[in-house]
Each structure stands twice: as structure tokens, then as C-alpha cells.
Gaussian input, Z-matrix of N, CA and C with variables (Angstrom, degrees):
# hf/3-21g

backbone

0 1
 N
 C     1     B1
 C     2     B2     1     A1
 N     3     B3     2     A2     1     D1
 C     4     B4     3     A3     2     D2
 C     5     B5     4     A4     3     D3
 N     6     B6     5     A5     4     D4
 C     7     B7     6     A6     5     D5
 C     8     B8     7     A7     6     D6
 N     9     B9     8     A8     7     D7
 C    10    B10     9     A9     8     D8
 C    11    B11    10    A10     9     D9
 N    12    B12    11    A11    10    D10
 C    13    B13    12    A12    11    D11
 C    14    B14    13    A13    12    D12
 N    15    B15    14    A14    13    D13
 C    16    B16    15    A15    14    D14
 C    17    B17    16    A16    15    D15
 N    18    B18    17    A17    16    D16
 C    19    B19    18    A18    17    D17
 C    20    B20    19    A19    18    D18
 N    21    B21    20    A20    19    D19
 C    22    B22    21    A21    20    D20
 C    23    B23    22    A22    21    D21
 N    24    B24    23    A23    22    D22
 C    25    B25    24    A24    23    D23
 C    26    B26    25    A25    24    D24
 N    27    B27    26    A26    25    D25
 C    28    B28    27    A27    26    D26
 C    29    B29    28    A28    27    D27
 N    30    B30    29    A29    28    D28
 C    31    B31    30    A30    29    D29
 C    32    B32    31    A31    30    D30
 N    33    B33    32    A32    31    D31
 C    34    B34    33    A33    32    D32
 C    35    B35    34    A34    33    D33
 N    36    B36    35    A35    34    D34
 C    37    B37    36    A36    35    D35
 C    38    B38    37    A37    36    D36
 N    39    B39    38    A38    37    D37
 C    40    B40    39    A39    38    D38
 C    41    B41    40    A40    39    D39
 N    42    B42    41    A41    40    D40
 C    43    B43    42    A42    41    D41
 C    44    B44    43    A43    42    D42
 N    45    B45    44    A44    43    D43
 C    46    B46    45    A45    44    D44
 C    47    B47    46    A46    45    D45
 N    48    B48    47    A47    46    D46
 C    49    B49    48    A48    47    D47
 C    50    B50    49    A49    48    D48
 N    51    B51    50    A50    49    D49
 C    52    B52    51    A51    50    D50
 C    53    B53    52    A52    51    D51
 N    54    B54    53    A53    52    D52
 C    55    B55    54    A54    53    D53
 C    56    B56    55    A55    54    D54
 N    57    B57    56    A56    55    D55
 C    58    B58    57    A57    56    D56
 C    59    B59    58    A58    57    D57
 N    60    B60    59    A59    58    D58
 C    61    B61    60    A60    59    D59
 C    62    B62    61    A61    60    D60
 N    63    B63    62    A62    61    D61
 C    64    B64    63    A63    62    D62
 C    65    B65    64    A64    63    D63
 N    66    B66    65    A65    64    D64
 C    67    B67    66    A66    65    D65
 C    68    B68    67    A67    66    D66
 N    69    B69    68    A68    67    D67
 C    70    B70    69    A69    68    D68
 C    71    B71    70    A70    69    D69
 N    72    B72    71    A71    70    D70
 C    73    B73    72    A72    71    D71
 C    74    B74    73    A73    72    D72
 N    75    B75    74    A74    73    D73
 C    76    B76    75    A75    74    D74
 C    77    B77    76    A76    75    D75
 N    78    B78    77    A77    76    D76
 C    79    B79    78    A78    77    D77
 C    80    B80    79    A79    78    D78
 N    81    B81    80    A80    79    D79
 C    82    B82    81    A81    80    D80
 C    83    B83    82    A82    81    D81
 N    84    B84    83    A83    82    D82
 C    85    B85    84    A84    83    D83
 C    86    B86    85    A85    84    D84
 N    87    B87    86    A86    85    D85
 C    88    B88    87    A87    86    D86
 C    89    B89    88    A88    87    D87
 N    90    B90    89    A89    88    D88
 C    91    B91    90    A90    89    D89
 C    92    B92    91    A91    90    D90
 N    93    B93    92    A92    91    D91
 C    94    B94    93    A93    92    D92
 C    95    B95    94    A94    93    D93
 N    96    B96    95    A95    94    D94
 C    97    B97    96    A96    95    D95
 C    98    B98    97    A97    96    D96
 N    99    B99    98    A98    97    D97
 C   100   B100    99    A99    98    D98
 C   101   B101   100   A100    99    D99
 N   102   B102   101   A101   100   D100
 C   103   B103   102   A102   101   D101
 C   104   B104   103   A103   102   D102
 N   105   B105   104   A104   103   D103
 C   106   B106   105   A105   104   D104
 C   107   B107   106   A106   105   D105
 N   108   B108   107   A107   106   D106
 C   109   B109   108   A108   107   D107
 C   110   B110   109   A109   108   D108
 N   111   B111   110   A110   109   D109
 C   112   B112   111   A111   110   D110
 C   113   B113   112   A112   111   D111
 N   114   B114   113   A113   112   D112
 C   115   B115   114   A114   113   D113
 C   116   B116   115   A115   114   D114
 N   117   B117   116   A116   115   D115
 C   118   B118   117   A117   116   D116
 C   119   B119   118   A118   117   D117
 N   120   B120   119   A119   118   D118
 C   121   B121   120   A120   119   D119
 C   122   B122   121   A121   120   D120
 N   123   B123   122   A122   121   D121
 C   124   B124   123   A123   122   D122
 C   125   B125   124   A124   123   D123
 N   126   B126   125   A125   124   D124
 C   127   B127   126   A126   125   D125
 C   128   B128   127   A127   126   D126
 N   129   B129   128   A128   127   D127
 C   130   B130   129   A129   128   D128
 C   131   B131   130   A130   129   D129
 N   132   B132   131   A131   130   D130
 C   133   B133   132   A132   131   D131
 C   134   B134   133   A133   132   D132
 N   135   B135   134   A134   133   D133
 C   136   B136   135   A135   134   D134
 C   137   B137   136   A136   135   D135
 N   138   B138   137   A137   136   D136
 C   139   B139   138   A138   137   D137
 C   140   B140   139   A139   138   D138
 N   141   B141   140   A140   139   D139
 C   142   B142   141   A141   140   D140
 C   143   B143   142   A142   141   D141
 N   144   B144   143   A143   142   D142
 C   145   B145   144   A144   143   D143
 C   146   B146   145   A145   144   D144
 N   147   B147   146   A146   145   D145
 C   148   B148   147   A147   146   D146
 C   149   B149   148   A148   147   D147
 N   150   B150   149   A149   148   D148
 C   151   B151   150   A150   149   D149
 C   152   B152   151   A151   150   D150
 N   153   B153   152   A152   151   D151
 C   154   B154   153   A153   152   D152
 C   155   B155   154   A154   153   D153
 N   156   B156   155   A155   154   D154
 C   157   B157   156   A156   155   D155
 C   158   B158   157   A157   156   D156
 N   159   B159   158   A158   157   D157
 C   160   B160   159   A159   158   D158
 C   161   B161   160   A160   159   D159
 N   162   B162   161   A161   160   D160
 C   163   B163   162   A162   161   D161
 C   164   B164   163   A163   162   D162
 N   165   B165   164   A164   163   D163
 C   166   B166   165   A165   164   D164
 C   167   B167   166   A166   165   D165
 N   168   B168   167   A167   166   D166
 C   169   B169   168   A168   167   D167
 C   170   B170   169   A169   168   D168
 N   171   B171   170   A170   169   D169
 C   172   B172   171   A171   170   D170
 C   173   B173   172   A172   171   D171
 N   174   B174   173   A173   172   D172
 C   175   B175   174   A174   173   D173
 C   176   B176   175   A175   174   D174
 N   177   B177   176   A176   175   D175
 C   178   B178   177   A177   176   D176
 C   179   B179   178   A178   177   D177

   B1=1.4570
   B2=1.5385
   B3=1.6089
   B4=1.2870
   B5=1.0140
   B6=1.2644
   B7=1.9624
   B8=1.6593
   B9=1.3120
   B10=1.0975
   B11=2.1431
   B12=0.9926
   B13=1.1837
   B14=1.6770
   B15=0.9468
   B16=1.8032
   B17=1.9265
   B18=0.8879
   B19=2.2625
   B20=1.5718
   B21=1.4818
   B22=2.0922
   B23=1.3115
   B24=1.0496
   B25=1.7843
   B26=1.6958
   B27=1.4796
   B28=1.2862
   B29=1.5538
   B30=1.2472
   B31=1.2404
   B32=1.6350
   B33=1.8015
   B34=1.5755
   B35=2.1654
   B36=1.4261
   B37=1.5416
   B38=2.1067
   B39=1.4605
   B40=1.4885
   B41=1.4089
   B42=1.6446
   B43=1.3235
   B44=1.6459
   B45=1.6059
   B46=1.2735
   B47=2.0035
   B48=1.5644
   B49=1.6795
   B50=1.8213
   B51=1.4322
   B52=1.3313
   B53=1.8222
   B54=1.3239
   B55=1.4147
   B56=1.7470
   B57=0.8722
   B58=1.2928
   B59=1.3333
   B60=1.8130
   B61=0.9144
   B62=1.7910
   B63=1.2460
   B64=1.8978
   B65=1.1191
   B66=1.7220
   B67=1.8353
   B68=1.2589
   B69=1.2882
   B70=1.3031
   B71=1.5405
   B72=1.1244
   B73=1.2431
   B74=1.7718
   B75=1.1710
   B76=1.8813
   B77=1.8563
   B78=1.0595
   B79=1.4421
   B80=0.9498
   B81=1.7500
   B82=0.9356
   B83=1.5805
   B84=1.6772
   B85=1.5996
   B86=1.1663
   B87=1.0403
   B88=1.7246
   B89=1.6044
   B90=1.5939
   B91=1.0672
   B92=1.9698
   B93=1.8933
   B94=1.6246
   B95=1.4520
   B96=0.9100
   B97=1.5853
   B98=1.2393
   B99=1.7925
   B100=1.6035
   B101=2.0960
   B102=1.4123
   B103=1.1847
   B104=1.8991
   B105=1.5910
   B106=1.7417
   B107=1.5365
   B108=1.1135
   B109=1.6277
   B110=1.3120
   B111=2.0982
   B112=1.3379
   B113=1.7815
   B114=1.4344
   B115=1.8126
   B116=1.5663
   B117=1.6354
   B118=1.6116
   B119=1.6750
   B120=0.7527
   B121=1.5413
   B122=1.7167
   B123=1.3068
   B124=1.6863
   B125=1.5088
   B126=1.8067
   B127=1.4511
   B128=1.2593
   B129=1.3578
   B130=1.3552
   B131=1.6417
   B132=1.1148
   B133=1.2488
   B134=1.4786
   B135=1.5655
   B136=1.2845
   B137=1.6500
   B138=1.1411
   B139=1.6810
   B140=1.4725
   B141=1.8305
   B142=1.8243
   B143=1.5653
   B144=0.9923
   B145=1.4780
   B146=1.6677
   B147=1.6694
   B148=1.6700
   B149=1.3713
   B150=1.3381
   B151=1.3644
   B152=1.5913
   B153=1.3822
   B154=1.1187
   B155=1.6731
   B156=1.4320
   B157=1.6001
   B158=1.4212
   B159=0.9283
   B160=2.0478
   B161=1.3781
   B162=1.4888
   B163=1.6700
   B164=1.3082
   B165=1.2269
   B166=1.4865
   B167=1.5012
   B168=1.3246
   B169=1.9108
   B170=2.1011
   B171=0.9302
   B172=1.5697
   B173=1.4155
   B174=1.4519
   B175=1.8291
   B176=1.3336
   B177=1.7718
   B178=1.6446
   B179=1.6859
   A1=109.72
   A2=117.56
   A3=94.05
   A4=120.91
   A5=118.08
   A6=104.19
   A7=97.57
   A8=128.48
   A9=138.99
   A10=102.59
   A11=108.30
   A12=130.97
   A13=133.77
   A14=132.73
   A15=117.16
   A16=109.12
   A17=91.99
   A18=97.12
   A19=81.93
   A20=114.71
   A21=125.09
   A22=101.80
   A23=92.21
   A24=117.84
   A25=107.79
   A26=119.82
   A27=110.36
   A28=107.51
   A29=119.83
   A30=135.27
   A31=84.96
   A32=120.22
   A33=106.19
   A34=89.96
   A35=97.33
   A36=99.17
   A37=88.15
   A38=101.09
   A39=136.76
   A40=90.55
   A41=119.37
   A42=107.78
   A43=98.51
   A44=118.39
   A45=117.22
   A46=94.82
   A47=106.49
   A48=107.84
   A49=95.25
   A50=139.84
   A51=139.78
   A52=96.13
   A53=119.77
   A54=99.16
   A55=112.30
   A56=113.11
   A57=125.28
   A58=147.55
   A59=107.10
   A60=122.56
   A61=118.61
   A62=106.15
   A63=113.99
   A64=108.41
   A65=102.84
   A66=116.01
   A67=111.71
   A68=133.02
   A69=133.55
   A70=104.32
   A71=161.88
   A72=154.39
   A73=122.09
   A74=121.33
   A75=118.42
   A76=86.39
   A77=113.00
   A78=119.79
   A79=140.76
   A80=119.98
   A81=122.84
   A82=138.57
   A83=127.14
   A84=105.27
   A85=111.18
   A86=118.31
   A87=126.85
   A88=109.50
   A89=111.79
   A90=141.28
   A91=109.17
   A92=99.19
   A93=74.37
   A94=109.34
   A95=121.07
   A96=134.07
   A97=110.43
   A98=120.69
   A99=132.73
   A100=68.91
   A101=133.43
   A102=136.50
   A103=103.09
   A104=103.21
   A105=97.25
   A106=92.47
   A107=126.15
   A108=125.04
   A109=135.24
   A110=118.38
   A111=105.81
   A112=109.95
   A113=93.80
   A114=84.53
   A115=97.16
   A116=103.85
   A117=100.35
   A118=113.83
   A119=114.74
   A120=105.11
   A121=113.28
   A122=107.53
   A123=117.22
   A124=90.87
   A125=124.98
   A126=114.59
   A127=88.85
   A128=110.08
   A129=158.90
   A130=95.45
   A131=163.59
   A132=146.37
   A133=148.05
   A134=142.58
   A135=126.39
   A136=110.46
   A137=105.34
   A138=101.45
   A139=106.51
   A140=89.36
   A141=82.42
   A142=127.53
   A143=104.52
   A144=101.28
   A145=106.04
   A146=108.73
   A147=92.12
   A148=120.62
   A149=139.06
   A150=151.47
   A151=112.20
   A152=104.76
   A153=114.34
   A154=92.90
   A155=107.37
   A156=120.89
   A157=109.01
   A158=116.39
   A159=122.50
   A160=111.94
   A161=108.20
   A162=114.33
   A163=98.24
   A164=142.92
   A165=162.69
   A166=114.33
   A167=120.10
   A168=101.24
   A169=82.78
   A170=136.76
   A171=155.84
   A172=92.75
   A173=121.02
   A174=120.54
   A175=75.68
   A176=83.49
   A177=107.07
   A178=91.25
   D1=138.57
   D2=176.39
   D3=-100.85
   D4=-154.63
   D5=-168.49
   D6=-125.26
   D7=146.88
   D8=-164.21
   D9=-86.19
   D10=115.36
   D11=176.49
   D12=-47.74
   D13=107.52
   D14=-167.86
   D15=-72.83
   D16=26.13
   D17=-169.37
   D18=-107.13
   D19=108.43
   D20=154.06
   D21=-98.77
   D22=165.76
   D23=-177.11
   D24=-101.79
   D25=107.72
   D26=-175.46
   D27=-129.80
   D28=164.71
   D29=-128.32
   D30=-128.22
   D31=111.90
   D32=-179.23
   D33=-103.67
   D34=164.62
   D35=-174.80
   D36=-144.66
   D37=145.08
   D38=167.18
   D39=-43.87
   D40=128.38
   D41=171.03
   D42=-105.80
   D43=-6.40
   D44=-152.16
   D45=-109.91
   D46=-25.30
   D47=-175.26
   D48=-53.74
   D49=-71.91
   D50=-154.40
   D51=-38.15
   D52=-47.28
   D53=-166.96
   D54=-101.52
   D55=23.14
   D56=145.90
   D57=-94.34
   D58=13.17
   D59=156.01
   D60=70.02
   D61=-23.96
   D62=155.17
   D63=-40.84
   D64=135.31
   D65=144.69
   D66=-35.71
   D67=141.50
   D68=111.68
   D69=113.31
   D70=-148.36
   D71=-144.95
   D72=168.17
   D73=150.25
   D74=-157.95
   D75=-121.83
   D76=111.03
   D77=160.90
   D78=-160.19
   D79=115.64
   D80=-175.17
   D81=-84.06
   D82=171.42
   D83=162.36
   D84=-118.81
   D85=152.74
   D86=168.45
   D87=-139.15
   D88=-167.67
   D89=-161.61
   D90=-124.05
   D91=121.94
   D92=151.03
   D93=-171.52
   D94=169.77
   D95=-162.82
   D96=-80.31
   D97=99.78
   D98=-129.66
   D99=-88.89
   D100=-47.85
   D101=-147.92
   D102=-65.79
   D103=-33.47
   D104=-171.31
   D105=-109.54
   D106=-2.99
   D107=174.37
   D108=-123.28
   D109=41.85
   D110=-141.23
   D111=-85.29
   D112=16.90
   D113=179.52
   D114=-95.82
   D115=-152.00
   D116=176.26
   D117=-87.85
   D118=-175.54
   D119=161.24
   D120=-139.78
   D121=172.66
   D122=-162.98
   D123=-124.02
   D124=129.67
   D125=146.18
   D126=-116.26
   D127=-177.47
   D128=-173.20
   D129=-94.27
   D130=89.70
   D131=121.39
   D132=-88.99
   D133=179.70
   D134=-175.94
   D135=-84.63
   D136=128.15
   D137=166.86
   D138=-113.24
   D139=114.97
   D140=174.92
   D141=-98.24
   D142=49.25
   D143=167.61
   D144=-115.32
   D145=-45.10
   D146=153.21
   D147=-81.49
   D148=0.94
   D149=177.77
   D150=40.59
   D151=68.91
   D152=174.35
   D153=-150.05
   D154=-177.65
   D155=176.62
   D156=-99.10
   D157=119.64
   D158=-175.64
   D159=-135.37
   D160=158.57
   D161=-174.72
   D162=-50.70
   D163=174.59
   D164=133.27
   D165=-111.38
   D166=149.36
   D167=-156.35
   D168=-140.82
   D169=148.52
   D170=-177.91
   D171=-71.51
   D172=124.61
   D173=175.81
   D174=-119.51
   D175=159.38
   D176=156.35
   D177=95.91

């Protein structure tokens, strides 16, 4: 049997697209280790619809 893994699949979202008034929304998914990371976490990524690099914040 195997053993169930501490790595979830989480969903990062534009914290800066909502007040900029653009269509549509920048979000990515990733991976992370619920055991050494149990809050949310923040990267840095590109959102191209404002095409710049902006926080991304963990939903859900």
C-alpha cells in the first residue's frame, strides 16, 4: 500500500490584477510541502495581461 504524501497542489492568484481594473485574471498552479509550509505562501510571478512580475498569493 502506498503511503499518502505531504506535497498538495495549490492554486497561486494576482493579488495586484483585481485593482487594476483588467478582464480576466493571472493564475497559476503549483506544488508544496503542506508539512514545512502549513500557512499560505506568496511568489513573485509574471502576469501577462499586466505584463509585468507581481505577488501571486495561495487561494482556497
Amino acid at each position: 500500500m502506498a503511503k499518502k504524501g505531504n506535497r498538495v497542489q495549490v492554486i497561486l492568484e494576482c493579488t495586484e490584477h483585481k485593482e487594476s481594473g483588467k478582464p480576466g485574471t493571472s493564475r497559476y498552479i503549483t506544488t508544496k510541502n503542506k508539512k514545512n509550509t502549513p500557512d499560505r505562501i506568496e511568489l513573485k510571478k509574471y502576469n501577462p495581461i499586466l505584463k509585468k512580475v507581481t505577488v501571486h498569493k495561495e487561494i482556497k
